[in-house]
C-alpha positions in Angstrom: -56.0 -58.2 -50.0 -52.7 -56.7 -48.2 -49.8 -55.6 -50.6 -46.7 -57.7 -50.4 -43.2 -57.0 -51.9 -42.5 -53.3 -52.4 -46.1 -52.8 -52.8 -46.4 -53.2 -48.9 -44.1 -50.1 -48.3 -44.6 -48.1 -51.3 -47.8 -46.3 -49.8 -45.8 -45.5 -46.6 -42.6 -44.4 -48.3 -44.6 -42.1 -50.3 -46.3 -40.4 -46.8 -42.8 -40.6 -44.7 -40.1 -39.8 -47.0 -40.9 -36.1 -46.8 -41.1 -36.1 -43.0 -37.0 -38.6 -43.2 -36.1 -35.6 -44.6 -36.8 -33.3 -42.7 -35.5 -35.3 -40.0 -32.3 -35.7 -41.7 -32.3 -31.5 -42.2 -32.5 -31.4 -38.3 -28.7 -32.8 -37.7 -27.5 -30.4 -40.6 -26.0 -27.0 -39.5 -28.4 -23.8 -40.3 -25.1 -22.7 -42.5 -25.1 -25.3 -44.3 -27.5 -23.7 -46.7 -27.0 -25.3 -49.9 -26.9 -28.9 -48.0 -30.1 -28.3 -46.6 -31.9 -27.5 -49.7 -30.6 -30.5 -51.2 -31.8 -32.6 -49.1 -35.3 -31.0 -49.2 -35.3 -31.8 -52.6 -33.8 -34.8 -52.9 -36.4 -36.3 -50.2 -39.7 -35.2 -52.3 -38.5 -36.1 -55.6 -38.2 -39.5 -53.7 -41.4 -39.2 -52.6 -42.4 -38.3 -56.4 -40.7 -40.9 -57.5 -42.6 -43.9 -55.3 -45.6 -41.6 -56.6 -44.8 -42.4 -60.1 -44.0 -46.5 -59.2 -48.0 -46.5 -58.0 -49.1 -44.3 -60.9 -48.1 -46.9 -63.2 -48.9 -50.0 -61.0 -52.4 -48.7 -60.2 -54.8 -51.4 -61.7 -57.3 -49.1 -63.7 -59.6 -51.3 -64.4 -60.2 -51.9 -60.8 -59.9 -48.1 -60.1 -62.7 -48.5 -56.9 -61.2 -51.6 -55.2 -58.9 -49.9 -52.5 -55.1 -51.3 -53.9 -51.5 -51.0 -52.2 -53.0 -51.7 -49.0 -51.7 -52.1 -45.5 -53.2 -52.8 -42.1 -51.5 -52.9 -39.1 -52.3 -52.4 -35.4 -51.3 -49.2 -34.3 -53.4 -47.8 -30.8 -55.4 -51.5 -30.0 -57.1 -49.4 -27.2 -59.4 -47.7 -29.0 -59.5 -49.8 -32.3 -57.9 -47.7 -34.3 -55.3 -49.1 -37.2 -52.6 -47.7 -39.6 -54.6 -48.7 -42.3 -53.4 -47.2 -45.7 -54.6 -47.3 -49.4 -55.3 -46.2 -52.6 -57.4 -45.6 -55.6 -59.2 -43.9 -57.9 -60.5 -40.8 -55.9 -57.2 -40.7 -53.8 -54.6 -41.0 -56.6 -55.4 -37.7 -58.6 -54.9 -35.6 -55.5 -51.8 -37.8 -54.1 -50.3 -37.2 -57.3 -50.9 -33.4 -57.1 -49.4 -32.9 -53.6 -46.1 -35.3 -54.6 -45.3 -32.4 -57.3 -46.5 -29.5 -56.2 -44.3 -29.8 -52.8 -40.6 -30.2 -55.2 -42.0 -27.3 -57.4 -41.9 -25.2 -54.0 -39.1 -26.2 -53.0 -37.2 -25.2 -56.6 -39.2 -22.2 -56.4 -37.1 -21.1 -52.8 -34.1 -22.0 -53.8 -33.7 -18.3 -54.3 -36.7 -17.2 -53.0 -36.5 -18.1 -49.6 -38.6 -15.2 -47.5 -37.3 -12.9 -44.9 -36.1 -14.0 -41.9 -34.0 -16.1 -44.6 -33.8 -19.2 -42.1 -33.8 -21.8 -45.2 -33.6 -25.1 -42.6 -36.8 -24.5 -40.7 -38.6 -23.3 -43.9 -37.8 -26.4 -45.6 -38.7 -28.4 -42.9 -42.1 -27.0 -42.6 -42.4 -27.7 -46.4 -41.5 -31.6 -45.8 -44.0 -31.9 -43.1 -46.6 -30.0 -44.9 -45.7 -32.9 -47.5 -46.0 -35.6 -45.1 -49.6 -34.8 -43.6 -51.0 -33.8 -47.2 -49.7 -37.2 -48.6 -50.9 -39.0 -45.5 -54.7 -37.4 -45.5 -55.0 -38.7 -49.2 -54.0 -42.5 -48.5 -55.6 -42.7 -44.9 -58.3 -45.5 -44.4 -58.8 -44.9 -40.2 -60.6 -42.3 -39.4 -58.0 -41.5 -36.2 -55.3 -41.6 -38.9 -57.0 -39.3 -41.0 -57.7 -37.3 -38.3 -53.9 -37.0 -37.5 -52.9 -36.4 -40.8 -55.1 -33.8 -41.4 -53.6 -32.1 -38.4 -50.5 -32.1 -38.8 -50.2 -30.0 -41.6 -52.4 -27.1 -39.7 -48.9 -26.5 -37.2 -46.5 -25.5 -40.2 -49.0 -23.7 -42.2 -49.3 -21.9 -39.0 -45.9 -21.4 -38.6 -45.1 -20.5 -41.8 -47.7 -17.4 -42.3 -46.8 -16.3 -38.7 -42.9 -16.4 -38.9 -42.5 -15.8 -42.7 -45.6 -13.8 -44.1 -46.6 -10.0 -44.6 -47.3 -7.4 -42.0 -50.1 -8.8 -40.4 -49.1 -12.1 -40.5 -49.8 -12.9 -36.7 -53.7 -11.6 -37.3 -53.9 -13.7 -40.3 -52.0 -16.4 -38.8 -54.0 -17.0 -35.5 -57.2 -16.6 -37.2 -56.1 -19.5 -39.4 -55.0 -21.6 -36.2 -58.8 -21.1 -34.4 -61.1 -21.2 -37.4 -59.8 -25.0 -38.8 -59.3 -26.0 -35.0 -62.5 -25.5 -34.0 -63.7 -27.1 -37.2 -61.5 -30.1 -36.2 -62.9 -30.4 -32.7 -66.4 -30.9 -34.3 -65.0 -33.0 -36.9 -63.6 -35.4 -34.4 -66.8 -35.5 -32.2 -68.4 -36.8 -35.5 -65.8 -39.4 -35.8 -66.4 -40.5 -32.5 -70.4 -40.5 -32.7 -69.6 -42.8 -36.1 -67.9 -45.1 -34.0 -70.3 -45.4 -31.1 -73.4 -45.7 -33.5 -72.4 -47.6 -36.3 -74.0 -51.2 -36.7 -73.9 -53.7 -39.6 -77.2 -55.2 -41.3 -77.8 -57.4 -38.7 -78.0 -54.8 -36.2 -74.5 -55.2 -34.2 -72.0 -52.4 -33.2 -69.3 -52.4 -35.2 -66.9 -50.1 -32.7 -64.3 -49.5 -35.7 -62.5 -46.6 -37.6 -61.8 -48.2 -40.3 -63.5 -46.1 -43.4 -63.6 -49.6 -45.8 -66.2 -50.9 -43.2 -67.8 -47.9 -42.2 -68.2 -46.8 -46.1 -69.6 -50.1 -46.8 -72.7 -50.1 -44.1 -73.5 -46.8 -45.2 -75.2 -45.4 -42.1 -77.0 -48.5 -41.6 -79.1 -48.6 -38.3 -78.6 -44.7 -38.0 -81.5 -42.6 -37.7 -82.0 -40.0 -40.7 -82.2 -37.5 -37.7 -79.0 -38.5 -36.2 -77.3 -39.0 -39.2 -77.9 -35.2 -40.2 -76.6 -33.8 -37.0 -73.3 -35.9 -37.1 -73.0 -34.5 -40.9 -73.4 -31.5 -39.2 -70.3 -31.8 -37.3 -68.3 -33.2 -40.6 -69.8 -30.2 -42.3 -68.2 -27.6 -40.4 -64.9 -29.5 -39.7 -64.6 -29.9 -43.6 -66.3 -26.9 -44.7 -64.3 -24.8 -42.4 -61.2 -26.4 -44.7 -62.6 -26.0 -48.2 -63.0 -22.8 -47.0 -67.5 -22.5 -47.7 -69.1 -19.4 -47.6 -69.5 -18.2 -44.7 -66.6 -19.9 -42.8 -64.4 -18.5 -45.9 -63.1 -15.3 -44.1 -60.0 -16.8 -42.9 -58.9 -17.9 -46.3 -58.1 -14.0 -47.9 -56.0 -12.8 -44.5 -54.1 -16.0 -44.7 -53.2 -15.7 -48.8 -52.3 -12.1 -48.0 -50.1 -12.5 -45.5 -48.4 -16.0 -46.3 -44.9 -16.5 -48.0 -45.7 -17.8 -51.5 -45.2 -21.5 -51.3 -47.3 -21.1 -48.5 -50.2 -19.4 -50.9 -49.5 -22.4 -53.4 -49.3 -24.9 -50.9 -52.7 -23.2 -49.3 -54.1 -23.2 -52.4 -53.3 -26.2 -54.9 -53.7 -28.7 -51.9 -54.6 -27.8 -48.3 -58.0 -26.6 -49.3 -58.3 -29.9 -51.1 -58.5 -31.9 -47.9 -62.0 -30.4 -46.8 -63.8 -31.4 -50.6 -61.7 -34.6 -50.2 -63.1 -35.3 -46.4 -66.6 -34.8 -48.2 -66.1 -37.2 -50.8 -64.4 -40.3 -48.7 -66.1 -39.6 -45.5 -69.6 -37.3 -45.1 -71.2 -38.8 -48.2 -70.6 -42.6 -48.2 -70.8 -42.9 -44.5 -73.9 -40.9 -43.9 -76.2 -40.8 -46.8 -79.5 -40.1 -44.9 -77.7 -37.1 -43.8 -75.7 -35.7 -46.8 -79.5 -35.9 -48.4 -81.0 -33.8 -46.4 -78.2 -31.5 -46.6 -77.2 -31.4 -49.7 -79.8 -28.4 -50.4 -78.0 -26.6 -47.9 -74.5 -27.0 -49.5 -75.4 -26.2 -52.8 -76.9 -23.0 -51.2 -74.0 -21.9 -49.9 -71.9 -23.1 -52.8 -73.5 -20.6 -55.4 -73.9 -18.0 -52.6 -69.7 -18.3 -52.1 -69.5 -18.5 -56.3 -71.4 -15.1 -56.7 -69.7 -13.2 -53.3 -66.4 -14.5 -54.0 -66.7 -13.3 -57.7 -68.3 -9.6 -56.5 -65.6 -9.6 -53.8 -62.6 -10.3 -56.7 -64.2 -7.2 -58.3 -63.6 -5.1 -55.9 -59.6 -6.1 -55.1 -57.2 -3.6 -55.7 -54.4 -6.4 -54.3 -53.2 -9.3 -56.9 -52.6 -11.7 -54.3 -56.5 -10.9 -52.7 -57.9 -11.5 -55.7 -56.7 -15.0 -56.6 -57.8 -15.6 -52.7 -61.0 -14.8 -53.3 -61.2 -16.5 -56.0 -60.0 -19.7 -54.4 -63.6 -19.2 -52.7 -65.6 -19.2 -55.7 -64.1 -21.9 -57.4 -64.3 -24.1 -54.5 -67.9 -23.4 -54.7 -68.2 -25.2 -57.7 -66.2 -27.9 -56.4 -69.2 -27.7 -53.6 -71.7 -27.4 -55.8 -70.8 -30.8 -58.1 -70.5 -32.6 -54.3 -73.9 -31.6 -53.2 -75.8 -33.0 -56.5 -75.1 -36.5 -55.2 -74.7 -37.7 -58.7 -71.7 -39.8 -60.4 -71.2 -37.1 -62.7 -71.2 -34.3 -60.1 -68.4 -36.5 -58.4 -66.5 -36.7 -61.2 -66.5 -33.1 -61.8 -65.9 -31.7 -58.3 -62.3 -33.8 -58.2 -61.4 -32.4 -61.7 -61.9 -29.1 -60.3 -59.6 -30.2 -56.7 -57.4 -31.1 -59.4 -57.7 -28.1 -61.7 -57.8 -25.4 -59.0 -54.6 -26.8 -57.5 -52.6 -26.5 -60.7 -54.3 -22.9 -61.9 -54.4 -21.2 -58.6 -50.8 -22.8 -57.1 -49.6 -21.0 -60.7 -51.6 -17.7 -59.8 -50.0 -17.6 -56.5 -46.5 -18.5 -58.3 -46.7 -15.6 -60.3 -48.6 -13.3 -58.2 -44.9 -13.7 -55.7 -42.2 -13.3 -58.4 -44.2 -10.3 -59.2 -44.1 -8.7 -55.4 -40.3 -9.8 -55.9 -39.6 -7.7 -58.3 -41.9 -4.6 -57.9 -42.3 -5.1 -54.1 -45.8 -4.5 -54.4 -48.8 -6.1 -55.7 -51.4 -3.1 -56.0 -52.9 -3.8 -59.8 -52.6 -0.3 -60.1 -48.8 -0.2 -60.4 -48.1 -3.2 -62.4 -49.4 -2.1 -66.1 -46.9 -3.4 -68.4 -45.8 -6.1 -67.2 -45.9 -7.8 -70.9 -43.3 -5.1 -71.9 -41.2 -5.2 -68.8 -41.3 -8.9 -68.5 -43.2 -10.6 -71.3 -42.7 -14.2 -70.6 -43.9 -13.6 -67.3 -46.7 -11.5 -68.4 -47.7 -14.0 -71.3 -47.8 -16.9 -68.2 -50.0 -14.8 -66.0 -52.5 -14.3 -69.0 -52.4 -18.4 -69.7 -53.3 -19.1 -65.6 -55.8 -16.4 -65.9 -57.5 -18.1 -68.8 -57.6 -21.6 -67.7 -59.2 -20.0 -64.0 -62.2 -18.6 -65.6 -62.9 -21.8 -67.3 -61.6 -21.0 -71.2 -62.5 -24.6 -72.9 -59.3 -26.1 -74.0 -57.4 -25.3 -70.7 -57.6 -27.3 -67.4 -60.6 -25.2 -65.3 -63.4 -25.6 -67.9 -63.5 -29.5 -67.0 -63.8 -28.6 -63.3 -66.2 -25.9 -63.7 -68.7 -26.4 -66.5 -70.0 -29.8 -65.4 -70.2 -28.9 -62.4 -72.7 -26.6 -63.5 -73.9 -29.4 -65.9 -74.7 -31.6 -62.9 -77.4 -29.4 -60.9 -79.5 -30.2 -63.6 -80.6 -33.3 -62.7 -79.1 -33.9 -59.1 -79.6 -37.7 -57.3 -80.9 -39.2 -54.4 -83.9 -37.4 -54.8 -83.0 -34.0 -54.2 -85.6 -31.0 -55.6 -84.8 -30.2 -59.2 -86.0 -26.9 -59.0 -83.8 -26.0 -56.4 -80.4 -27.8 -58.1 -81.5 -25.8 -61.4 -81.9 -22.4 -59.7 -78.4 -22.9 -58.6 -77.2 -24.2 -61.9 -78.4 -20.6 -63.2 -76.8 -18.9 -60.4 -73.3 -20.6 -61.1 -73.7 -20.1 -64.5 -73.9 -16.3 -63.8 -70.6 -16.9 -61.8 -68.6 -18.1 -64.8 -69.2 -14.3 -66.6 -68.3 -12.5 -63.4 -65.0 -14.9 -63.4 -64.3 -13.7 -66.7 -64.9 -10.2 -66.1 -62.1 -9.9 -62.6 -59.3 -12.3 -64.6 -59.4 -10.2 -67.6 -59.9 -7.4 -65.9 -57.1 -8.3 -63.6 -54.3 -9.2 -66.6 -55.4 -6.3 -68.6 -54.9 -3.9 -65.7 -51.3 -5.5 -64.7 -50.0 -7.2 -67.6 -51.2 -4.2 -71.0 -50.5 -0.8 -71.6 -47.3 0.9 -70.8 -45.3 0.4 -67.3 -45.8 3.2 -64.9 -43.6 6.1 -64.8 -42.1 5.3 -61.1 -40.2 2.2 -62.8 -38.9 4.6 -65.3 -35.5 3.2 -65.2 -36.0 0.1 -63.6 -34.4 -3.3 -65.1 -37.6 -5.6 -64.1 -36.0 -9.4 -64.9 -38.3 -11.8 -66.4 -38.6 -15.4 -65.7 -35.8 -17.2 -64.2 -34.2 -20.9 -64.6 -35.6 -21.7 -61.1 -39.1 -20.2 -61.9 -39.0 -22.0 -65.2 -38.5 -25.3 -63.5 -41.1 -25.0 -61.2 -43.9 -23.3 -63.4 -43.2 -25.8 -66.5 -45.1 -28.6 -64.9 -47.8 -26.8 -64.1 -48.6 -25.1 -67.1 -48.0 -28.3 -69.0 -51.0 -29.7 -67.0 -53.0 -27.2 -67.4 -53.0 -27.8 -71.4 -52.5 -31.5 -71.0 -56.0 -31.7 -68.9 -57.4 -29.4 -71.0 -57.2 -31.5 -73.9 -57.5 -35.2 -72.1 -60.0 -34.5 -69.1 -60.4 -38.7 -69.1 -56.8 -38.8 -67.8 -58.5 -37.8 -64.5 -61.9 -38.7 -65.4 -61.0 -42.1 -66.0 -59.1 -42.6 -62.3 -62.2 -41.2 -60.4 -65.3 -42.8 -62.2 -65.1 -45.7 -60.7 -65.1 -44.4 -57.1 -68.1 -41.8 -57.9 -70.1 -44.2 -59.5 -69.9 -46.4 -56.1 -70.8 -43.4 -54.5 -73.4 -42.5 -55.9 -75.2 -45.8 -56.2 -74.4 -46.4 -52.0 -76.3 -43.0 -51.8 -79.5 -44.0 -54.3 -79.9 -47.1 -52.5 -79.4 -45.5 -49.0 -82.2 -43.3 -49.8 -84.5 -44.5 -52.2 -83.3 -41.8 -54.5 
C-alpha cells in the first residue's frame, strides 16, 4: 500500500534534502564561509530529523512488510520506477548515514583540509549524503544503481583534491576498481531483467526488487543463476572491499581527508554487504548457494590477512584501514552462512563497524592535526599530553576487537557463532573450519588494537614534543564524537535495539533461500 500524507514525502525528503542543500550552497559566495557551513548543517540535521519522524513511525511489528512507500513512473522506456521504501534491514543503516554525515560536518567546522575551499567540500559531503541515503531506501534496481553511483564522483573528488601526498594514486585507483565492479554489476541487473519469469513461466521485464525478491530466481537455471551472482559478486564485493579486490581500500584511507575516512568507512563500505543482503541473495538463491562456500573463503582469508597486515602497520590511519578489511570479513562471513541468524549478525556488524571505525578514523585525524604525523612510533603519550583524547582512542579500540559490553562483540562473535550450522544446505565441515579460522582472527584483533593504543596512547611523550602544548579534545570534536561513543555503549548493552529491526527481514530471507533450494 502507497504512503499518503507526509508519509508519501518523508522517504524522499530524507534522500533529497542533503542534495537542496547543496544546491542552495551553490548560489552562496565561496566567502561567505560561515553561511555555507550553516547551511550544510542545517540541511542534514533536516534530513536527521525526517530520519527520526520514520524511526518512530516504523511499524515494528511489521518490520519485513516494505512501509513509507512510493511508486511512481520515472524512465517508462525501459520499465524502470522511482520506487522507494523502507524497513527493517534498511532502517538501521539509513539511520547510520543520517548522523554520521552532521557529525562530519561539525567535525570541519574547523577542520576543513587544505586547499581550505569549505563550499565545494561541503557540497561533496551533502551529495555523498544524498546517494548513501538513496542506496538504502531504493526498491528499482536502475535507481539503486544510480544511487549507488553517485556517491563514487565526490568520494573521488574528495581524496583527489583534499587528501595526502599521493592522493591522485589512491584516488584513481579508487575511481577504476568500484567502476569496473559497477559495469559488472549492472550487466547483472540487466540479465535479472531479461530472465526473470513468475511461477507460471512468464517474463516479468521489471526492476522493481519487491517483485524480483518475491519469485526468487524462479525459472532461472542454477547455472545461470551462479554466473549472474557472479557479476553481483564482484560489483558488491569490489565495494565491501573482499579480499582480494580489498587493495584499493588502504591507499584510499591513507590519502583521504578525515570525513572522507569516516564517511569511507562507517557507510560507503556498507553499500556492498547491503547490495548482498537486498539484492544477490533473495533474488538468486540457486546461485548465492553455490557460492556461498566461496565467500566464506575469502571472508576468513580477508579476516586473517587483514589482521597480519594491521600487524605490520607502522601508520595509525593504515591500520584502522586494514582493519576495515578484516571486520568486513566477518560481516562476509555471517552473509555467506545463509542463515537468519548469520543475517542478523552481519547488519549488526554494518552497523557496529560504522560507529567504531568512523570514531577510529575521527580520532586517528585530530591526532595528525595536532602532531602532523601519524607514525605510532611518535605518538607515545598521548594519555599524558591529551588524556581525554587518549582515554577515547582506547574506548574505539576496545569495542573494534570485539570487548563484550561494547558495540563490535554483537557484530563479530555471532558471526562466528553462525558458521556453525550454516543453511540451505551448505557443508558443515567447511562453515566450521572457517568458524575456527575467524575465531583465530578475533586474538590477532586484539593483539594490533592493543598493541596499537599501548604504542601511541602509554608511556611518556617523545622527546621532539618537548615543549609542545598538544590540545585535547575540542567543543567541536566533543559534539561530533559524543554520539558515537554513546552508541557504541548503548549497542553494547541492548544489541535487540538493532536485532529487533532486522529479524524480520533475515528470517524472510532465509526461509526464500531454504525453500529455493531445498536446504
Amino acid at each position: 500500500m502507497d504512503a499518503t500524507g507526509f508519509d508519501a514525502w518523508a522517504l524522499s525528503l530524507a534522500v533529497f534534502l542533503p542534495v537542496i542543500g547543496a544546491l542552495v550552497m551553490m548560489v552562496v559566495p565561496s566567502a561567505r564561509e560561515a553561511e555555507l557551513k550553516l547551511i550544510a548543517l542545517l540541511s542534514s540535521l533536516a534530513a536527521l530529523a525526517v530520519g527520526v519522524y520514520l524511526l518512530f513511525s516504523f511499524d515494528y511489528g511489521n518490520a519485513g512488510t516494505p512501509q513509507f512507500v512510493v511508486e511512481k513512473g520515472w524512465i517508462n522506456a525501459i520499465h524502470s520506477q522511482y520506487i522507494v521504501s523502507l524497513d527493517g534491514l534498511s532502517l538501521p543503516l539509513l539511520i547510520l548515514s543520517m548522523v554520521i554525515v552532521p557529525l562530519c560536518i561539525v567535525y570541519s567546522w574547523d577542520h576543513i583540509p587544505e586547499p581550505g575551499n569549505a563550499k565545494a567540500f561541503l557540497i561533496l559531503i551533502l551529495i555523498l549524503g544524498s546517494g548513501m541515503n538513496g542506496t538504502f531506501v531504493a526498491q528499482d534496481l536502475i535507481l539503486f544503481f544510480v544511487f549507488f553511483e553517485v556517491v563514487l564522483l565526490p568520494m573521488y573528488f574528495m581524496i583527489g583534491v583534499w587528501g595526502g601526498e599521493n592522493r591522485r594514486y589512491a584516488s584513481l585507483k579508487f575511481f577504476l576498481f568500484t567502476l569496473f565492479g559497477s559495469a559488472l554489476m549492472i550487466v547483472s541487473f540487466v540479465a535479472l531483467f531479461f530472465l526473470s519469469r513468475d511461477e507460471n513461466g512468464v517474463l516479468l521485464e521489471t526492476f522493481d526488487m519487491r517483485v524480483l525478491s518475491d519469485v526468487a530466481g524462479v525459472g532461472i537455471t542454477a547455472g545461470t543463476q551462479a554466473l549472474v551472482f557472479a557479476g553481483l559478486f564482484m560489483g558488491f564485493g569490489i565495494k565491501v572491499p573482499m579480499f582480494p579486490f580489498h587493495t584499493w581500500l588502504p591507499d584510499a584511507h591513507t590519502e583521504a581527508p578525515t570525513v572522507g575516512s569516516v564517511i569511507l568507512a562507517a557507510i560507503l563500505l556498507k553499500l556492498g554487504t547491503y547490495g548482498f543482503v537486498r539484492i544477490a541473495l533473495p533474488f538468486l538463491p540457486e546461485g548465492a548457494k553455490s557460492w556461498a562456500p566461496w565467500i566464506g573463503l575469502l571472508a576468513v582469508i580477508g579476516i586473517i590477512y587483514g589482521a597480519l597486515a594491521c600487524l605490520a602497520q607502522t601508520d595509525m590511519k593504515r591500520l584502522i584501514a586494514f582493519s576495515s578489511v578484516a571486520h568486513m570479513g566477518f560481516v562476509m562471513l555471517g552473509i555467506s552462512t545463509l542463515t537468519e541468524f548469520g543475517i542478523n549478525a552481519a547488519v549488526f556488524g554494518m552497523v557496529a563497524h560504522g560507529i567504531i571505525t568512523g570514531m577510529l578514523f575521527f580520532v586517528a585525524g585530530s591526532v595528525k592535526e595536532r602532531y602532523h604525523t601519524l607514525e605510532i612510533s611518535r605518538l607515545g603519550g598521548l594519555l599524558k599530553s591529551a588524556p581525554r583524547m587518549g582515554w577515547i582512542l582506547g574506548i574505539s579500540a576496545m569495542a573494534s576487537l570485539g570487548l563484550p559490553g561494547l558495540a563490535g562483540f554483537w557484530g563479530e562473535f555471532p558471526a562466528i557463532l553462525s558458521a556453525y550450522n550454516p543453511g540451505a544446505g551448505l557443508p558443515e565441515e567447511t562453515f566450521r573450519t572457517y568458524m575456527v579460522i575467524a575465531a583465530v582472527g578475533t586474538v590477532l584483533a586484539a593483539g594490533y588494537l592493543l598493541w596499537l593504543f599501548q604504542r601511541s596512547a602509554f608511556g611518556e611523550p617523545s622527546a621532539e614534543w618537548d615543549g609542545h602544548v598538544i590540545a585535547d579534545v575540542n567543543r567541536f570534536e566533543w559534539v561530533a564524537w559524543t554520539p558515537l561513543l554513546v552508541a557504541m555503549v548503548l549497542f553494547g548493552i541492548f544489541p535487540n535495539l538493532i536485532y529487533g529491526m532486522v529479524d524480520d527481514v533475515s528470517h524472510g530471507i532465509a526461509q526464500s533461500i531454504a525453500a529455493a533450494t531445498g536446504g
